[in-house]
Structure formats: structure tokens, C-alpha cells
N, C-alpha and C positions, 0 to 999 in steps of 0.2 A: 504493500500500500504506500509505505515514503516513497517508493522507488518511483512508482504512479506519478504520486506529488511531485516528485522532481522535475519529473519531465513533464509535466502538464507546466509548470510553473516556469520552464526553459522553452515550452514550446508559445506561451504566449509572449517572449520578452523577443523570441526571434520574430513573431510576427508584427511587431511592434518596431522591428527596425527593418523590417522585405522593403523593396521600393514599391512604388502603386505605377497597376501594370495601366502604362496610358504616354501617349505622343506617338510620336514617328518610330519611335524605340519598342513601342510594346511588346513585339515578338521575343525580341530577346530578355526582356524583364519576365515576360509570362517562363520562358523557360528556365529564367535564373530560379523562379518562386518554385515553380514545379519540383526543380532538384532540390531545391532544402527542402520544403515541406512533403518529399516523399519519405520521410520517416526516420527511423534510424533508432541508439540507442542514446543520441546525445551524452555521451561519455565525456565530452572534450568540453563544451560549457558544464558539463556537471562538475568532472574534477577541480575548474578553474576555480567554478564558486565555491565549492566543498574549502578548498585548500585555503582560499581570500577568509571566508571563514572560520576556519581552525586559527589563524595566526590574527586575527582579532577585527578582519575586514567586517564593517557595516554599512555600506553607502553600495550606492547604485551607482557608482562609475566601474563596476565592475562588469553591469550589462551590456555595454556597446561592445565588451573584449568577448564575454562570453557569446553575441550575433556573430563577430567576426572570425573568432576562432570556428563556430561551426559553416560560417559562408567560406573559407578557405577547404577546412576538411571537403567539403561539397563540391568544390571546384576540382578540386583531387581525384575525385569519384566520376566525374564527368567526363573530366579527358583520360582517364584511367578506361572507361570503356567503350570509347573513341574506336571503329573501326584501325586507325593505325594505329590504336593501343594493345588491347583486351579483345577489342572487338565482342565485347557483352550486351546483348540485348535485355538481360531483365536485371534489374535490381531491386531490392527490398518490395520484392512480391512484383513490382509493376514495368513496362516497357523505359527504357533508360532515353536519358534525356534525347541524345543523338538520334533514338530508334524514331523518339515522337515528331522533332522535331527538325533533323535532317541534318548531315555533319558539320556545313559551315552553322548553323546554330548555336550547336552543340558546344563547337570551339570556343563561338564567342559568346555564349552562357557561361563558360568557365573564366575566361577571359573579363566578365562582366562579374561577377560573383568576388576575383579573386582581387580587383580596383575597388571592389564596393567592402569589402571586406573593409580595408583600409582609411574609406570614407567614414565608415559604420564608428571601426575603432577611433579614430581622431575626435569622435563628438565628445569623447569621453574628456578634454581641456573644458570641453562648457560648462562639464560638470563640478571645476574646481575651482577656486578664488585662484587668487595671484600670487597666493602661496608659494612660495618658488620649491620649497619640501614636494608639496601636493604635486607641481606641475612636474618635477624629475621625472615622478612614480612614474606617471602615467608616459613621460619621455622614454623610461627606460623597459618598462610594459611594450611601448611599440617597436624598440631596438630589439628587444628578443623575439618578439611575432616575427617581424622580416625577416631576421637572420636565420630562426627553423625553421620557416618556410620557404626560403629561398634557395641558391643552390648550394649553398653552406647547409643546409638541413635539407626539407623534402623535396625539391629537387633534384638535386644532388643523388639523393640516394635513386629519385625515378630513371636518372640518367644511366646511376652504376645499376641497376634492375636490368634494362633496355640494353647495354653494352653484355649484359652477363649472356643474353640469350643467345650471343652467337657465338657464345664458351662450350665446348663438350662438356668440360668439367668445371665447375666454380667449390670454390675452397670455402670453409665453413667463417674462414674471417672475412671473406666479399660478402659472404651474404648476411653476417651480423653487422657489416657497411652498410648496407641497400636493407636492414630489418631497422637500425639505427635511425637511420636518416628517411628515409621512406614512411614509417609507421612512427617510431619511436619519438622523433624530433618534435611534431603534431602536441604528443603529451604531455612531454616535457613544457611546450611550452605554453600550454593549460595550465598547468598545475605551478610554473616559473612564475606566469604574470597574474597570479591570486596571491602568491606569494608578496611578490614585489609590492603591488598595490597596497595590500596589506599594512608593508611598512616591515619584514620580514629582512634580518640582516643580511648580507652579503655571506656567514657560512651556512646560514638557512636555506638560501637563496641554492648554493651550493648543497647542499643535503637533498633540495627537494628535486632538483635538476638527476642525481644520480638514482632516487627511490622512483621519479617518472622514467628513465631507462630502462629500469628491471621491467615497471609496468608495461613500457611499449614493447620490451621484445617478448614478453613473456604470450604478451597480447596477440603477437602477430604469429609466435609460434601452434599457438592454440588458431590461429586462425589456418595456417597449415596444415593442422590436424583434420580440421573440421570439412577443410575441401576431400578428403581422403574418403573419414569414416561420416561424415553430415548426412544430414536428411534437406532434399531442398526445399521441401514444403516449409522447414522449419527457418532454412536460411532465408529463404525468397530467392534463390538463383539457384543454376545448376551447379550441382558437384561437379567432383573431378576437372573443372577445366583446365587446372595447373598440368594434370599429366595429359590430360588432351592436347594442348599446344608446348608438352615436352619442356614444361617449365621446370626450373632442381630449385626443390624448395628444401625448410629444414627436417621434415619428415624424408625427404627421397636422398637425402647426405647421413642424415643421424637416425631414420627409423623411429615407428612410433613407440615405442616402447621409451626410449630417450629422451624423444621429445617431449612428450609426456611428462619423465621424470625434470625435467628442465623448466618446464612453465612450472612446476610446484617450487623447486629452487628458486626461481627467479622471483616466484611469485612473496613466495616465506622471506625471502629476504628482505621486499617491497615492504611485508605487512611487520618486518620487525622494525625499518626506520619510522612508517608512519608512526609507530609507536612511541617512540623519541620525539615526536614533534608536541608544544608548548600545550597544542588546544585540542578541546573535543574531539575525537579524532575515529567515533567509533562505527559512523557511519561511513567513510572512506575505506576501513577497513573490511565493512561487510562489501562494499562495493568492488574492490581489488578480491575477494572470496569469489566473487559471484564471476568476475572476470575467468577466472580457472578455471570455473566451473560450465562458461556457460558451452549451450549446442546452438546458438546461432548467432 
């Protein structure tokens, strides 16, 4: 039931910053709206709040980062299954943006999501006096958004993905490169800029950046698993695609048995730093539980 609340309460703060689909531009606004509001399990505005909250956040300059953070994931997702990507027609149960809306769309829906994104985040100065403290926060909140999402972070890592597929073999440290960068960097920097804002020191800052790591690889490895042994009814996509287009993920290098034992590793190690941090912290940890656990 919190879980519910969460994201009923995440899902109304994104609809409160979507653009209103109308001008010469409408097609590609309708298709930006379409992608975020096709569902998900908003993890990435969840951790950010969760985390701005444990280390003592209370204001609502929290919510333009938490729109933005999930308008960027979204944009990711879009050109991720881009005929020259993925080439995915369904996602979370329904036809993917490119399928609806046709591939020059599709592009510049991500393209559109991933500028708005940054529009979204910036409101967040209206939200402060002239504080020069307040205004750092939210300075140095947008320095760690661009940088892991850029190609210093998820970029970066799509890039080394995309370069690996015309590897016979890929080593277990490229593809903890492209699990880092690719998935992990996203989380990290959810759970960094609640931090930050927060008003959370520089070795906090640091603690929460290394316990969001475990969470992304932990994340993606179980997300490995799930293409393997998943149900797609439960996913909303089809299984197996990774080995239908001969992708080497961490299950087809380390087996699942490994894998497996590795998302728990990574996972116990995650829920032993949350533990160390100042504030409430016990909803984060059912939520990093649930992450382990989940089948879709």
C-alpha cells in the first residue's frame, strides 16, 4: 500500500511538470507524454525523494529533479528501442513510442524529453531565495544530473553496450563498464541529488554515490536474469531478446546461479550502508529488498 502511495504521489508531481500537448509542436509533445506516462516503476524519483528525505530534505525543490530524473530515464527507453537500437516494439505492456509514432518521432521525442528534462530541472532556482547556500545545492544537483547522464555516465556506457556487440567475446569488466554507466549512473544520480539538496556533506555525498552503484548493478543484473527465466505477461515485453539478437549479458558470462548469488551480494551490501545513513531509512531498505526480489 506505501508502495501504491509513492507512486501515485510521483505520478501526479510528473504530471504537473509534462508540457500541454498544443502548437505546431504537438506531435512530438503528445509522444514525449505518451513515453513517461506509459508507466513504469518510478524507482528513480522514488529513490531521489526517499534519500532528500532520510538526510533531513522538506521543501519541494526536490520535485522538478524528481520530473526530470524520470523525463531523462524515459528518453533512454525510447531511443533504446529505436529500430537502430533494440528494435522493441512493446514496452510496459503497450506499443513503444517509435512503433506509435514512427522513427523520426520517436528520435525527436527523446531528443524532446531529454532538453525538457533540463528545462523541468532549472525551475527548481524559482524555488529558492538568493541564498547563495540554497542556490549551490541546486547548482551542484544539476552538475551531477548532466554528468551521469551524459557520456561521462549513461551515454557513455550506451556507447560501450553498442561497440561490445561487434565483440565475440566481452570481459566481465566491459560489461560492469556499460552495467555502471548505462543503468547504474541513472541511480546514482537519484539518490546523489536528494542527497545534495538535502544539504548532505561531501563524505555522505560520497557514501550515497557508492550504496547507489551496488543498487544499479545489482538492478541490472537481476534484470539479466529476468530476460532469461521472466514471464512476459508479467514484464510487459518479450523475453529472451538478449539471446535472440546474441547479446552477452551477465547471466551468459557468469550463469545464473552466480548471478543470482551476486544481486544478493551486491544487494546486502547496499542495505548494510543504507543502514549507516543519519535518517529514517526503513522504507529505502524494504525498497532495495523488493528490488532483489522483484519478477518484473
Amino acid at each position: 500500500m506505501e508502495m501504491n502511495d509513492r507512486v501515485r504521489e510521483i505520478e501526479e508531481i510528473l504530471q504537473s511538470y509534462l508540457p500541454k500537448e498544443e502548437g505546431y509542436q504537438f506531435t512530438v509533445l503528445k509522444a514525449m507524454n505518451y513515453s513517461v506516462l506509459a508507466g513504469g516503476k518510478r524507482l528513480r524519483p522514488m529513490l531521489m525523494q526517499e534519500v532528500y528525505r532520510i538526510f533531513g530534505g522538506t521543501a519541494r525543490i526536490i520535485e522538478p529533479f524528481m520530473a526530470a530524473i524520470e523525463m531523462i530515464h524515459t528518453y533512454s527507453l525510447v531511443h533504446d528501442d529505436l529500430p537502430a537500437m533494440d528494435n522493441d516494439e512493446y514496452r510496459r505492456g503497450r506499443e513503444t513510442t517509435w512503433k506509435v509514432y514512427g522513427d523520426a518521432m520517436g528520435i525527436l521525442a527523446g531528443d524532446g524529453l531529454l532538453n525538457y528534462a533540463f528545462e523541468t530541472a532549472i525551475k527548481a532556482f524559482d524555488m529558492v531565495n538568493t541564498n547563495t547556500g540554497e542556490m549551490l545545492k541546486v547548482a551542484k544537483a544539476l552538475q551531477i544530473l548532466a554528468k551521469k547522464a551524459g557520456v561521462y555516465g549513461m551515454i557513455g556506457g550506451q556507447t560501450a553496450d553498442i561497440e561490445a556487440e561487434k565483440q565475440n567475446t566481452l570481459t566481465t569488466e566491459q560489461l560492469l563498464f556499460i552495467h555502471e554507466h548505462k543503468t547504474a549512473a541513472l541511480i546514482q544520480a537519484s539518490m546523489m541529488v536528494g542527497a545534495v539538496l538535502a544539504g548532505a556533506t561531501e563524505e555522505e555525498v560520497a557514501a550515497v554515490e557508492k550504496c547507489a552503484y551496488n543498487i544499479g548493478i545489482a538492478f541490472q543484473i537481476q534484470d539479466d536474469i529476468l530476460d532469461v527465466i521472466g514471464d512476459s505477461s508479467e514484464l510487459g515485453k518479450l523475453v529472451g531478446s538478449d539471446a535472440q539478437n546474441h547479446k552477452q549479458t551477465y547471466v551468459t558470462l557468469n550463469g545464473l546461479e552466480k548471478s543470482s548469488e551476486d544481486v544478493k551480494r551486491l544487494s546486502e551490501e547496499a542495505l548494510k550502508m543504507i543502514g549507516e545513513f543519519k535518517g529514517e531509512h526503513s522504507f529505502l531498505e524494504k525498497l532495495v529488498r523488493e528490488l532483489i526480489h522483484r519478477r518484473k
